[in-house]
TORKOL-4160 file (C-alpha; in steps of 0.2 Angstrom, whole numbers, padded with zeros to 4 digits, m for minus):
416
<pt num="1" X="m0024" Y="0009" Z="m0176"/>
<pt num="2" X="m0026" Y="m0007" Z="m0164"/>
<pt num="3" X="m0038" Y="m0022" Z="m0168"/>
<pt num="4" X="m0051" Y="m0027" Z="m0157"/>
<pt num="5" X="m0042" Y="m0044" Z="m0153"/>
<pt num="6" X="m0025" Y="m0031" Z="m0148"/>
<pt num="7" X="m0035" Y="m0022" Z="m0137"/>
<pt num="8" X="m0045" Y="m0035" Z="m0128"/>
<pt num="9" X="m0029" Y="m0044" Z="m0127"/>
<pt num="10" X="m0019" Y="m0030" Z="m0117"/>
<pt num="11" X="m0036" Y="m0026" Z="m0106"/>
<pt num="12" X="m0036" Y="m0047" Z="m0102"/>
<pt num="13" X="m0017" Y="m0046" Z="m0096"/>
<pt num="14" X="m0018" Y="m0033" Z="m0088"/>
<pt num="15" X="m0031" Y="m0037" Z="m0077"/>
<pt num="16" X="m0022" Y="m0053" Z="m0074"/>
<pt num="17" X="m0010" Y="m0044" Z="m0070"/>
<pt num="18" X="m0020" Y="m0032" Z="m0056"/>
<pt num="19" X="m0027" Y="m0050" Z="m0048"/>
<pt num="20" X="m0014" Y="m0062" Z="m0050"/>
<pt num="21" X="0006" Y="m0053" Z="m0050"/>
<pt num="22" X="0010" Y="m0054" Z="m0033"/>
<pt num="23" X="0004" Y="m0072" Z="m0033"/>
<pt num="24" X="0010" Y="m0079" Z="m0048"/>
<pt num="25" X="0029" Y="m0070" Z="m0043"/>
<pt num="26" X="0028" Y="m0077" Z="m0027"/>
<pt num="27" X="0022" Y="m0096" Z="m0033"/>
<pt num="28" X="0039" Y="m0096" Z="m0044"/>
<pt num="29" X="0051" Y="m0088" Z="m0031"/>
<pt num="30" X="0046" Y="m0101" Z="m0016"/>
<pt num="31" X="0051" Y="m0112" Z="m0030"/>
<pt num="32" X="0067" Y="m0106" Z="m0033"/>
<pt num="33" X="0071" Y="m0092" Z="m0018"/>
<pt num="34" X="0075" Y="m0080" Z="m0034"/>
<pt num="35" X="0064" Y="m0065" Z="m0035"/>
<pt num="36" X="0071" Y="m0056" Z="m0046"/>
<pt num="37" X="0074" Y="m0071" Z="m0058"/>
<pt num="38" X="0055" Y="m0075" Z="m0059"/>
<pt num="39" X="0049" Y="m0057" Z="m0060"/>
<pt num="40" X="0060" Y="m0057" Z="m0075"/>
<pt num="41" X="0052" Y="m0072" Z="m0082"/>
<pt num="42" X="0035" Y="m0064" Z="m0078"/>
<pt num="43" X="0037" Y="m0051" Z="m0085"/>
<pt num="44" X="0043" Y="m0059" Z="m0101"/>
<pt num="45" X="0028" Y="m0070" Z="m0099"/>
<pt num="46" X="0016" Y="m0055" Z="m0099"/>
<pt num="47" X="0026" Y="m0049" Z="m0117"/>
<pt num="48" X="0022" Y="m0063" Z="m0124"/>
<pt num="49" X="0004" Y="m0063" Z="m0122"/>
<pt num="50" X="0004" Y="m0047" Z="m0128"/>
<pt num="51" X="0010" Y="m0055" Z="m0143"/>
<pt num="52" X="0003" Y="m0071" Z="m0145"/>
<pt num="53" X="m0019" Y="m0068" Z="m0137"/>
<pt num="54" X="m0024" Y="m0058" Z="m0150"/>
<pt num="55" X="m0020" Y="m0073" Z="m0164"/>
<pt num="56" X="m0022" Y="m0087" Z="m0153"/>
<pt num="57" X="m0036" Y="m0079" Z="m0141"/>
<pt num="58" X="m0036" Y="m0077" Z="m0123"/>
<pt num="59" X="m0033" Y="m0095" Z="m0114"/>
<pt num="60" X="m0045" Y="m0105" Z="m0103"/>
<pt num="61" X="m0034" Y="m0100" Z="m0088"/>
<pt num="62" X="m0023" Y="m0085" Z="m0090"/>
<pt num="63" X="m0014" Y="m0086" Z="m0074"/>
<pt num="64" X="m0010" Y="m0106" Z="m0078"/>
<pt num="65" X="m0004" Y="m0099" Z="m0096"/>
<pt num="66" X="0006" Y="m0086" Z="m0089"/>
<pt num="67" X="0014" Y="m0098" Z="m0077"/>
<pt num="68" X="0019" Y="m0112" Z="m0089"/>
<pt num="69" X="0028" Y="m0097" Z="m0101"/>
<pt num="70" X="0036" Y="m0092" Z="m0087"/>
<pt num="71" X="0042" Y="m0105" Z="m0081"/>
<pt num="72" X="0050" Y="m0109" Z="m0096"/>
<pt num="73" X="0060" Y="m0094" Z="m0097"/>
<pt num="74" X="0067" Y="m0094" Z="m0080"/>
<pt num="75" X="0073" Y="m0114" Z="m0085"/>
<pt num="76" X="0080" Y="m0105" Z="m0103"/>
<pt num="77" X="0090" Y="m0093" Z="m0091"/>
<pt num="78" X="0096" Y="m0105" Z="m0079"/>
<pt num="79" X="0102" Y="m0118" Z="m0093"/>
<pt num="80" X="0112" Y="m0102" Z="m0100"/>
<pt num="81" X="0119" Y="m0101" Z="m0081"/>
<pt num="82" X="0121" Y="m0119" Z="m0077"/>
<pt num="83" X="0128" Y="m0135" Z="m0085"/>
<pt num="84" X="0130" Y="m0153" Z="m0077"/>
<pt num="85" X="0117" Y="m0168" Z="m0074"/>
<pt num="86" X="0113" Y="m0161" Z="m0056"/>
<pt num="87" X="0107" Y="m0144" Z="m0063"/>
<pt num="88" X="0098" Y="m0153" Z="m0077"/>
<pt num="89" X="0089" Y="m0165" Z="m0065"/>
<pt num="90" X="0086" Y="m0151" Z="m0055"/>
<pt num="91" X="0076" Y="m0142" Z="m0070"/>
<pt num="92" X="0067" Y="m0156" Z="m0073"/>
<pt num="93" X="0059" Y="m0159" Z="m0056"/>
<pt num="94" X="0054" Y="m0143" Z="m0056"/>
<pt num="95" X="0048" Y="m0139" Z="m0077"/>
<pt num="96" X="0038" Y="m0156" Z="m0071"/>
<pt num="97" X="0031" Y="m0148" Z="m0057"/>
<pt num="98" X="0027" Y="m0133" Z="m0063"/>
<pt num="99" X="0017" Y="m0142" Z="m0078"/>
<pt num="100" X="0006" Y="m0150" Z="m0065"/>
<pt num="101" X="0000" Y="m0136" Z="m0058"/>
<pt num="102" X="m0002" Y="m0124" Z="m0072"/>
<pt num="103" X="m0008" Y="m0138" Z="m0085"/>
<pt num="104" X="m0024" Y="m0142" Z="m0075"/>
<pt num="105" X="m0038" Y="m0132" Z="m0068"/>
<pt num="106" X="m0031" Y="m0134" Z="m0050"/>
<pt num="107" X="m0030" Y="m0116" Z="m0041"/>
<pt num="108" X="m0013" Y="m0110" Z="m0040"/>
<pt num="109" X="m0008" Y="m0109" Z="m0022"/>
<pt num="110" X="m0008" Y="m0094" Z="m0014"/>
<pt num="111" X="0008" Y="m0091" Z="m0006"/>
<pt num="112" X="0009" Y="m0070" Z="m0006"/>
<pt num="113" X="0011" Y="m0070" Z="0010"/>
<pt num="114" X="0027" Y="m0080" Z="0012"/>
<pt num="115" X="0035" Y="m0070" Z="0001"/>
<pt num="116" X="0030" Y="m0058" Z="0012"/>
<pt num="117" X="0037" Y="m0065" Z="0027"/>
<pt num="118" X="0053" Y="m0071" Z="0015"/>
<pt num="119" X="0055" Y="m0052" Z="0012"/>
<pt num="120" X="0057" Y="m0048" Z="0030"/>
<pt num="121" X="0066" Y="m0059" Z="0036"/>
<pt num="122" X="0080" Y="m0053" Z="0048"/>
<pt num="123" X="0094" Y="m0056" Z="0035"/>
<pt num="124" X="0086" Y="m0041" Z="0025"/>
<pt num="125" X="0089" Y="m0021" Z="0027"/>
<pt num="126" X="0076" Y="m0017" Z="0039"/>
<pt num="127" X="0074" Y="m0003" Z="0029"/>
<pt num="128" X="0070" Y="m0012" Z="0015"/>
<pt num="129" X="0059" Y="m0026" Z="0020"/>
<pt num="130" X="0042" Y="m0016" Z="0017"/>
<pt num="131" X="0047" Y="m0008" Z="0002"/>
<pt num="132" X="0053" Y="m0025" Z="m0006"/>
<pt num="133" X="0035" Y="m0033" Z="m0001"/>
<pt num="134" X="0028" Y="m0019" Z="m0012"/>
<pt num="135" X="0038" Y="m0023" Z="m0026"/>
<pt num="136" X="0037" Y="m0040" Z="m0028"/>
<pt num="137" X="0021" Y="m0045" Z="m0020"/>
<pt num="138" X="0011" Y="m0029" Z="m0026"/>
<pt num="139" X="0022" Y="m0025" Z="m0043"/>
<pt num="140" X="0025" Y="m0008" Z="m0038"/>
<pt num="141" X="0042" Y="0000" Z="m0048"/>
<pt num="142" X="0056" Y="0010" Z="m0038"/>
<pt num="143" X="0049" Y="0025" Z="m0042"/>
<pt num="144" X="0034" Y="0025" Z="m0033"/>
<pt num="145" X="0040" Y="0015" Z="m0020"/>
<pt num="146" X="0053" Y="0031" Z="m0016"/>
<pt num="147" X="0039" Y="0041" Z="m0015"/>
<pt num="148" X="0029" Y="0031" Z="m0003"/>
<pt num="149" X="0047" Y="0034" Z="0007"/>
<pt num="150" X="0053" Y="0049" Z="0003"/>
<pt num="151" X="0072" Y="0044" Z="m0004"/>
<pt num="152" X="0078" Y="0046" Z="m0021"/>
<pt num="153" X="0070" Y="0032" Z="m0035"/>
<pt num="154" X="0091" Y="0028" Z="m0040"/>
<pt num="155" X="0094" Y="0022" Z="m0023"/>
<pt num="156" X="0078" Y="0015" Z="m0020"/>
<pt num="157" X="0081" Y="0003" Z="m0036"/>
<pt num="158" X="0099" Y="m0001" Z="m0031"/>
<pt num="159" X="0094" Y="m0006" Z="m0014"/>
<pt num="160" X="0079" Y="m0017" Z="m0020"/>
<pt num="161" X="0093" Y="m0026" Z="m0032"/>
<pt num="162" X="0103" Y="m0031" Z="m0018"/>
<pt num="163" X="0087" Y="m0037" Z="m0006"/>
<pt num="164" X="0081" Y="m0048" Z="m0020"/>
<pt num="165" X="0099" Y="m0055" Z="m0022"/>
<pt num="166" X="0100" Y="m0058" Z="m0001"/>
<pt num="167" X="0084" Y="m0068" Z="m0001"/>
<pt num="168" X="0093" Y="m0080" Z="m0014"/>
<pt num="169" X="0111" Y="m0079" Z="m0007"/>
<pt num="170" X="0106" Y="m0081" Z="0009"/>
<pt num="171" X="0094" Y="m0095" Z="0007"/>
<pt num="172" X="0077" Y="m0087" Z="0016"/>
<pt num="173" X="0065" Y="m0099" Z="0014"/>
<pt num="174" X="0046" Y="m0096" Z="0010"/>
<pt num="175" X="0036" Y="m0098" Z="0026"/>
<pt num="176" X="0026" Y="m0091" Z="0039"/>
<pt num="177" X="0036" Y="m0090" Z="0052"/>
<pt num="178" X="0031" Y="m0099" Z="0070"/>
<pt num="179" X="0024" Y="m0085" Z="0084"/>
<pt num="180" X="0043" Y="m0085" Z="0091"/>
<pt num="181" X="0051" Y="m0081" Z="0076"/>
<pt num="182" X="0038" Y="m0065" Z="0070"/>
<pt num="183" X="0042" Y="m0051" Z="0080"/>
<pt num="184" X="0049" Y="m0039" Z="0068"/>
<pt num="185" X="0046" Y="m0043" Z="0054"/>
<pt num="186" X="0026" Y="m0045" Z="0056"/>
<pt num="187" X="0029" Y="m0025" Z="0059"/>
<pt num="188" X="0037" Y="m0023" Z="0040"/>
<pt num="189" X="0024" Y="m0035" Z="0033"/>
<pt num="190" X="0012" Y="m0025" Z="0040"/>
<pt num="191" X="0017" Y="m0010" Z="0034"/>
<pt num="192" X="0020" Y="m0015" Z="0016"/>
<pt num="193" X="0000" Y="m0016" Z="0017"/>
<pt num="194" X="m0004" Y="m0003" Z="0023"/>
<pt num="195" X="0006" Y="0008" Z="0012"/>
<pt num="196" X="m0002" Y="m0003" Z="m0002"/>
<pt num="197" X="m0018" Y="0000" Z="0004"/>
<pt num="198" X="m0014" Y="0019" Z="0006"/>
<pt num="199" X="m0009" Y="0021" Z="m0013"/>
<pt num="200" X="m0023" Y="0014" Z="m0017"/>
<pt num="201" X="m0035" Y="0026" Z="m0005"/>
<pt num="202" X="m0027" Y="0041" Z="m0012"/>
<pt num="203" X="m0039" Y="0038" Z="m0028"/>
<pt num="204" X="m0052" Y="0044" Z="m0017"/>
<pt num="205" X="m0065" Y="0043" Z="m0033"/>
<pt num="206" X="m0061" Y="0025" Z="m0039"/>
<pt num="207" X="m0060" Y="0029" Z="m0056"/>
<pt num="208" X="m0040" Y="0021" Z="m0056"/>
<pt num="209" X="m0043" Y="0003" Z="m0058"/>
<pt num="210" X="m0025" Y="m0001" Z="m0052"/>
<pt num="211" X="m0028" Y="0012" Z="m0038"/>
<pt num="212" X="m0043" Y="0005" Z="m0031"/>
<pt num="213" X="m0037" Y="m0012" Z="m0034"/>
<pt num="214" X="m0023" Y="m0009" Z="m0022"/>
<pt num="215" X="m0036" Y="m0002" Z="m0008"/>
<pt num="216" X="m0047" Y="m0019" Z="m0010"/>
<pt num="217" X="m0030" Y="m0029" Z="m0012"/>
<pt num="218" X="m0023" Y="m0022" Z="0005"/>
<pt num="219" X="m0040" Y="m0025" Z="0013"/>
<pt num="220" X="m0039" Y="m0043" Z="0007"/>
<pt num="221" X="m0020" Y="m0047" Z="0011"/>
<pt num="222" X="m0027" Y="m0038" Z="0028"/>
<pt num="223" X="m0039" Y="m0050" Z="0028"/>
<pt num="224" X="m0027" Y="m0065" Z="0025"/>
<pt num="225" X="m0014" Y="m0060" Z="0039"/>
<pt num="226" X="m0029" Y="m0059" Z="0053"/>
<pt num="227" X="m0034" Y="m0076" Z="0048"/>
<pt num="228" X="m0018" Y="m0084" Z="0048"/>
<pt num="229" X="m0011" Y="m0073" Z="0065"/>
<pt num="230" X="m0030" Y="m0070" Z="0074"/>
<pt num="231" X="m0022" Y="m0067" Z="0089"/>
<pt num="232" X="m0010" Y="m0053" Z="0084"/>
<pt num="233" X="m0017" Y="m0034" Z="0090"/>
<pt num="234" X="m0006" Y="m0025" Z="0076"/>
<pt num="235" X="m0014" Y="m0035" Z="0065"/>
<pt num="236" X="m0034" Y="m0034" Z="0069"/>
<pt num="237" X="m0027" Y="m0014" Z="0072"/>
<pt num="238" X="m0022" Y="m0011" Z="0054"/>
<pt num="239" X="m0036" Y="m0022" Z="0046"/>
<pt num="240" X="m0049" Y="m0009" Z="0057"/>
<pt num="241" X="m0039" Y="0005" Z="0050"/>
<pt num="242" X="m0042" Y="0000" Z="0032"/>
<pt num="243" X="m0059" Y="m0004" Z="0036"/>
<pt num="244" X="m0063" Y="0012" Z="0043"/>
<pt num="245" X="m0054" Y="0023" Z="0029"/>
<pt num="246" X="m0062" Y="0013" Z="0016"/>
<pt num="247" X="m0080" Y="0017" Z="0022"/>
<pt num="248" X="m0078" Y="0035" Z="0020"/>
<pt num="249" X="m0074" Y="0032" Z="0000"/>
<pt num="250" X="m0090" Y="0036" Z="m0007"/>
<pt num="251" X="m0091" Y="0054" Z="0006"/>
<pt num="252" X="m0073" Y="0059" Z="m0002"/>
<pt num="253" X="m0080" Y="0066" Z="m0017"/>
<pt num="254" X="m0094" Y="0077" Z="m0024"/>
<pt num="255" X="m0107" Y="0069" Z="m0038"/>
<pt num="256" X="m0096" Y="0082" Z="m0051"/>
<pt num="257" X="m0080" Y="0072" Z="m0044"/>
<pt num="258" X="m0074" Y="0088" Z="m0031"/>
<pt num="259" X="m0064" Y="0083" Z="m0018"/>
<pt num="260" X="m0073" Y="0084" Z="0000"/>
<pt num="261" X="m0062" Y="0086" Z="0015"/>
<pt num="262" X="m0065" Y="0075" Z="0030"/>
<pt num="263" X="m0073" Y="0088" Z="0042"/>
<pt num="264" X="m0086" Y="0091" Z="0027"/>
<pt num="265" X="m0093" Y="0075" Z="0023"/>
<pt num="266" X="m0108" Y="0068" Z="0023"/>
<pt num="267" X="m0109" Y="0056" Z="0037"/>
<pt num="268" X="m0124" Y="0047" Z="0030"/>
<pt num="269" X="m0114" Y="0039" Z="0015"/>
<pt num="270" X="m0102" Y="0031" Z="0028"/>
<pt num="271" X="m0103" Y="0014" Z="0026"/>
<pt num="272" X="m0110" Y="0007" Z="0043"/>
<pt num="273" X="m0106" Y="m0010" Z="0040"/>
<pt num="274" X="m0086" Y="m0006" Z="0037"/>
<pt num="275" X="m0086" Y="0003" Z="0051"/>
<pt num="276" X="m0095" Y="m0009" Z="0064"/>
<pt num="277" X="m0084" Y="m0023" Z="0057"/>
<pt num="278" X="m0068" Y="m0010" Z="0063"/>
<pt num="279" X="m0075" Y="m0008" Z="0077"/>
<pt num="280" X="m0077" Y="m0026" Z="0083"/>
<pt num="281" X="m0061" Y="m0030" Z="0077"/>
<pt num="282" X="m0055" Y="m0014" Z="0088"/>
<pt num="283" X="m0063" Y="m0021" Z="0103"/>
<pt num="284" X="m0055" Y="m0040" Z="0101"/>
<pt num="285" X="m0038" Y="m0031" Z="0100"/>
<pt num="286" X="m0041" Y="m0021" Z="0114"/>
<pt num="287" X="m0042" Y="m0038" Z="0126"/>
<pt num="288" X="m0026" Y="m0047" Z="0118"/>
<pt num="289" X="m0017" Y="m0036" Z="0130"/>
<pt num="290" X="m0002" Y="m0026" Z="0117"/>
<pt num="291" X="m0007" Y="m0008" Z="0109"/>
<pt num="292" X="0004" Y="m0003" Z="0093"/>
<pt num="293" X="0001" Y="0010" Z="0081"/>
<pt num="294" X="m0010" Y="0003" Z="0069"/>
<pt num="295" X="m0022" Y="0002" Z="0084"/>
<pt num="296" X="m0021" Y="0018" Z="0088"/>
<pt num="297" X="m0023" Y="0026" Z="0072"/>
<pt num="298" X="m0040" Y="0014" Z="0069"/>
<pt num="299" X="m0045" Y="0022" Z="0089"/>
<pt num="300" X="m0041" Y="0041" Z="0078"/>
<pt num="301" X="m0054" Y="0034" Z="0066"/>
<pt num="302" X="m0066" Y="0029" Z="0078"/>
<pt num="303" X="m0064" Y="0045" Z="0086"/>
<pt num="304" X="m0070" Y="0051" Z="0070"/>
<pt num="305" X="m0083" Y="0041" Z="0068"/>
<pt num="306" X="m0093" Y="0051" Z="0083"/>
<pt num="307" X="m0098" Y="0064" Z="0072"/>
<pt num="308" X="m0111" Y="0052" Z="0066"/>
<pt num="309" X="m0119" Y="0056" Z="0083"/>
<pt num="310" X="m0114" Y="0071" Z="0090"/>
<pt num="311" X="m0111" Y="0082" Z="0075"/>
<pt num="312" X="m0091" Y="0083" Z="0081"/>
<pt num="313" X="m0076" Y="0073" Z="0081"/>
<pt num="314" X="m0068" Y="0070" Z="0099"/>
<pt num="315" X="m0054" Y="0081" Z="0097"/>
<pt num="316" X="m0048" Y="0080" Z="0111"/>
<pt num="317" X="m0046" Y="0061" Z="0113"/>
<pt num="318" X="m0039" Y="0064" Z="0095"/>
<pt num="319" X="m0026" Y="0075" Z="0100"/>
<pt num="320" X="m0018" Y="0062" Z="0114"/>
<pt num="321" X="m0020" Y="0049" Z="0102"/>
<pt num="322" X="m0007" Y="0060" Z="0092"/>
<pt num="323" X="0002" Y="0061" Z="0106"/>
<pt num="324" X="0003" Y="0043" Z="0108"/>
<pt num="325" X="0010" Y="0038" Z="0091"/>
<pt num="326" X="0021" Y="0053" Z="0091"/>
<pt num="327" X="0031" Y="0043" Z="0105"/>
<pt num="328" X="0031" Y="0027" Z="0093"/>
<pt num="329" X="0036" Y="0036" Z="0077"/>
<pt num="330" X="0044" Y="0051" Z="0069"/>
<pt num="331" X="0032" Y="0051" Z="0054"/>
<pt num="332" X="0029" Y="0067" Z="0048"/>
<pt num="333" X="0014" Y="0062" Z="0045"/>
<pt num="334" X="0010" Y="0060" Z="0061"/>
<pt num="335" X="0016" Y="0077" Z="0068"/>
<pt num="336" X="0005" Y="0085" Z="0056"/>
<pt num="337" X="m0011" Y="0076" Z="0059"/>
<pt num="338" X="m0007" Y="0081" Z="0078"/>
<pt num="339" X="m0005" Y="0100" Z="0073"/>
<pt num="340" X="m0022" Y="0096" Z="0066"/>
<pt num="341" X="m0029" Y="0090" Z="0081"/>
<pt num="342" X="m0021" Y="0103" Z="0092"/>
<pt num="343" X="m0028" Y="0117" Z="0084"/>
<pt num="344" X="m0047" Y="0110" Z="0084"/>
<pt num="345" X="m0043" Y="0107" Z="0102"/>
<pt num="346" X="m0034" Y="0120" Z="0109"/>
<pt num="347" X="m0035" Y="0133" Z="0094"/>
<pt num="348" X="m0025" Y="0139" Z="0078"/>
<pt num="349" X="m0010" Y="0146" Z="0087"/>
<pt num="350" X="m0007" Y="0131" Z="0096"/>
<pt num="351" X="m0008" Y="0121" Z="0080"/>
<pt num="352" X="0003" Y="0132" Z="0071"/>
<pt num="353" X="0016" Y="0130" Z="0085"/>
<pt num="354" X="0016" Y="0110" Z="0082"/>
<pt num="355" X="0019" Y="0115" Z="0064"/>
<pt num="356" X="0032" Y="0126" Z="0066"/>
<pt num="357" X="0042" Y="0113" Z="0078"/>
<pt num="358" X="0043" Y="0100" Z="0063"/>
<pt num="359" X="0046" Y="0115" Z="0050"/>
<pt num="360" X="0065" Y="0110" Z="0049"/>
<pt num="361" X="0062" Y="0092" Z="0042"/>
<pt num="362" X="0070" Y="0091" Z="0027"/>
<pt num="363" X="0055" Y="0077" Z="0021"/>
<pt num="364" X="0043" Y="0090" Z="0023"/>
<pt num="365" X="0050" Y="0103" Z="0012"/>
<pt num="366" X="0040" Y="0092" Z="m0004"/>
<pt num="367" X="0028" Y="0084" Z="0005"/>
<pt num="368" X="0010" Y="0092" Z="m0001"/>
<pt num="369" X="0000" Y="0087" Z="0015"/>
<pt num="370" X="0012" Y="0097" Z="0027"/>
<pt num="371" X="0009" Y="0114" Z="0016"/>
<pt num="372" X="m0009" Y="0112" Z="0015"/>
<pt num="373" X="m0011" Y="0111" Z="0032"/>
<pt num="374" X="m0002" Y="0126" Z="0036"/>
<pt num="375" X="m0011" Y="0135" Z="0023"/>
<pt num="376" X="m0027" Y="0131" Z="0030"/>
<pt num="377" X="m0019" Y="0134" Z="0048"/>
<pt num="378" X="m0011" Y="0151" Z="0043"/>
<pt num="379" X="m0028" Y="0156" Z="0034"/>
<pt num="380" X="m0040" Y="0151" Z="0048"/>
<pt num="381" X="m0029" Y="0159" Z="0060"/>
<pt num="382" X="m0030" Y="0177" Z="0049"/>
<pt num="383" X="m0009" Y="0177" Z="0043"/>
<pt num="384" X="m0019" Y="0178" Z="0023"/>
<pt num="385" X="m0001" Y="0185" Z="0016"/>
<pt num="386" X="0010" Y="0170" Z="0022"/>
<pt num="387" X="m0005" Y="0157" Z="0019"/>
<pt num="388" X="m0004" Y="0162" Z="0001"/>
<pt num="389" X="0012" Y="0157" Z="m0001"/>
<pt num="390" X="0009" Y="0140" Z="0008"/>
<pt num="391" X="m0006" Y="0137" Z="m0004"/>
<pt num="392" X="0003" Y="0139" Z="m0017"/>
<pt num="393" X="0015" Y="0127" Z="m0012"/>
<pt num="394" X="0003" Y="0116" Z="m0008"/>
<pt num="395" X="m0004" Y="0117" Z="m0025"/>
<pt num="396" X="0011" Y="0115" Z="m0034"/>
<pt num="397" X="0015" Y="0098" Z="m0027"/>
<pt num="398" X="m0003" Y="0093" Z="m0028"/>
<pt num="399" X="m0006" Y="0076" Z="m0042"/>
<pt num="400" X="m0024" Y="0075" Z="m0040"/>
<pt num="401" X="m0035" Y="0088" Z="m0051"/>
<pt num="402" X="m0049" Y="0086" Z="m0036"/>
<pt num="403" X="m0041" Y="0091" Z="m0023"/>
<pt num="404" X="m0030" Y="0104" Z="m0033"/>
<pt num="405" X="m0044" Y="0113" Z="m0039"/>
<pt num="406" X="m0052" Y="0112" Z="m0019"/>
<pt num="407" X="m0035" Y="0120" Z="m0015"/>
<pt num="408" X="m0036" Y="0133" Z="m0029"/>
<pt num="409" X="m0053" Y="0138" Z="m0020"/>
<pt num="410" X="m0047" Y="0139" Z="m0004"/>
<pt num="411" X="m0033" Y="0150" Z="m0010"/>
<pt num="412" X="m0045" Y="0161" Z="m0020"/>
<pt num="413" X="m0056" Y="0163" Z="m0004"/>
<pt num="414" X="m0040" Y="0173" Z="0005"/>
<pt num="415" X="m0046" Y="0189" Z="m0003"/>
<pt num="416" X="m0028" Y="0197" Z="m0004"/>
């Protein structure tokens, strides 16, 4: 049976490793440009707290500790790699440097967001530039990461192999880049956040502490990219989109934990001041002169925000704002959020036919949100034999107990 000292030992690291991974990775990789290496020696660090807190108890400064041990084991594995005075010099500046900062009680700088910008640069897979911000900023494993993008976890993890080795081989340095240079890749850092930011909103209840963690943490790295870049609409957009999701949190469940679709809640445990904050950052956008999708889904969530006053949502400004970001992107998200709109609009046949045109993407064929809404399409619209079948792929596929038991009820409402 574990000890108290065990226990309160794993529950220290771990929440070290909540607040402080992507930091801590990203102070040793600016070091060395070797991402891999120092989430190795991390990692190894994190062991061997596991083993040494409970006898030695939990130090002064655990991200300073952490550091220093891992620091050490990325010089033991670059000794077993290298040999000559220039490689021991070069070991020394940096064990000497890293000393400094993790011996005293000076904050460890923040450099996530280089790493961030170091992981999309141009020399890395397009592709692969917001997946490997996830990774090594946000310590997400190739599995979950290939869900968040819908390939298999094998060749997500080979791929993230050979984007770590790039940024080293290639000799990416650890910068914000200058307003010339930002383009692109602001887009894939961007998106590494949001998808963050959306793991952690799919705890709708906050009772994951990693899940909501990541909601708060993609709010702050939000947060961090607006002051560093105030004058960039993508990225006032996405920190309104966060902002105005977020505020529903306490409306997506019932007291007994039930799950609470949006066109149900109660608009009175919105919070007010998330969503005014969205909304100013919404207005300053609007007069930087560029529109991008982040900016647009925040409008959809405005859109929704009207019920507060009218008792509806503006359906149909909804539905051409789905028809807006269906010209940026093939999400299938996006096409059915659009059905959606289009059957509140213009009626369930309508929607239905949005459905059906999307029907053939292989991405949708496990992708629960696309079978729930044709379940509740099919069912509203009176097809209860075919909505059957829907719901119960849509259940299948379900993770959250909440909102599986919402679509049990739904299903058990059919009457076949």
């Amino acid at each position: 049976m574990p000890q108290d000292s065990d226990i309160s030992a794993r529950a220290a690291a771990e929440a070290v490793a909540r607040r402080s991974y992507g930091k801590l990775v990203a102070y040793l990789a600016a070091r060395t440009r070797d991402v891999a290496a120092a989430e190795d020696a991390l990692g190894e660090a994190f062991a061997t707290a596991l083993a040494n807190w409970p006898r030695s108890g939990i130090p002064k400064i655990p991200e300073a500790w952490l550091l220093t041990v891992a620091r050490r084991k990325m010089i033991d594995a670059v000794r077993r790699r290298r040999s000559g005075q220039a490689a021991a010099d070069h070991l020394k500046l940096m064990a000497d440097e890293l000393e400094a900062a993790a011996m005293t009680e000076t904050e460890i700088p923040d450099e996530r967001l280089a790493l961030m910008f170091a992981c999309a640069h141009p020399a890395i897979d397009p592709a692969m530039r917001a997946p490997l911000i996830l990774q090594t900023v946000l310590g997400f494993d190739a599995a979950a990461i290939a869900s968040a993008f819908l390939i298999s976890p094998a060749t997500m993890g080979q791929r993230l192999v050979r984007a770590k080795s790039k940024i080293k081989l290639a000799g990416i340095p650890f910068r914000v880049p200058d307003r010339a240079d930002l383009g692109e890749r602001l887009d894939s850092v961007l998106e590494a956040i949001y998808v963050a930011f959306a793991e952690g909103w799919s705890d709708a209840a906050g009772t994951e502490i990693r899940g909501r963690a990541l909601a708060e943490e993609g709010i702050w790295l939000g947060r961090l990219a607006v002051s560093l870049l105030p004058c960039e609409a993508e990225a006032l957009g996405l920190l309104a989109l966060m902002l105005h999701a977020e505020a529903r949190r306490a409306a997506r469940r019932t007291p007994d934990g039930d799950y609470v679709p949006l066109a149900d809640q109660d608009t009175a445990q919105w919070n007010e001041a998330m969503i005014d904050e969205a909304e100013s950052l919404l207005f300053l956008a609007s007069t930087l002169g560029a529109i991008g999708r982040y900016q647009i889904e925040a409008v959809v969530q405005s859109a929704h925000v009207v019920r507060r006053r009218s008792g509806r949502a503006d359906w149909a400004a909804i539905e051409s704002l789905y028809d807006a970001l269906a010209a940026l992107s093939d999400s299938p998200v996006v096409a059915i959020n659009r059905a959606i709109a289009v059957a509140e609009n213009r009626g369930i046949a309508q929607g239905l036919a949005v459905l059906d045109e999307v029907a053939g993407d292989a991405r949708l064929k496990t992708y629960q949100p696309y079978w729930a809404a044709r379940a509740e399409l099919l069912a509203r619209g009176g097809n209860v034999v075919v909505a059957d079948e829907a719901h119960e792929m849509a259940i299948g596929l379900e993770s959250d107990p909440a909102a599986r038991r919402f679509l049990q009820k739904r299903r058990s409402e059919l009457n076949i």
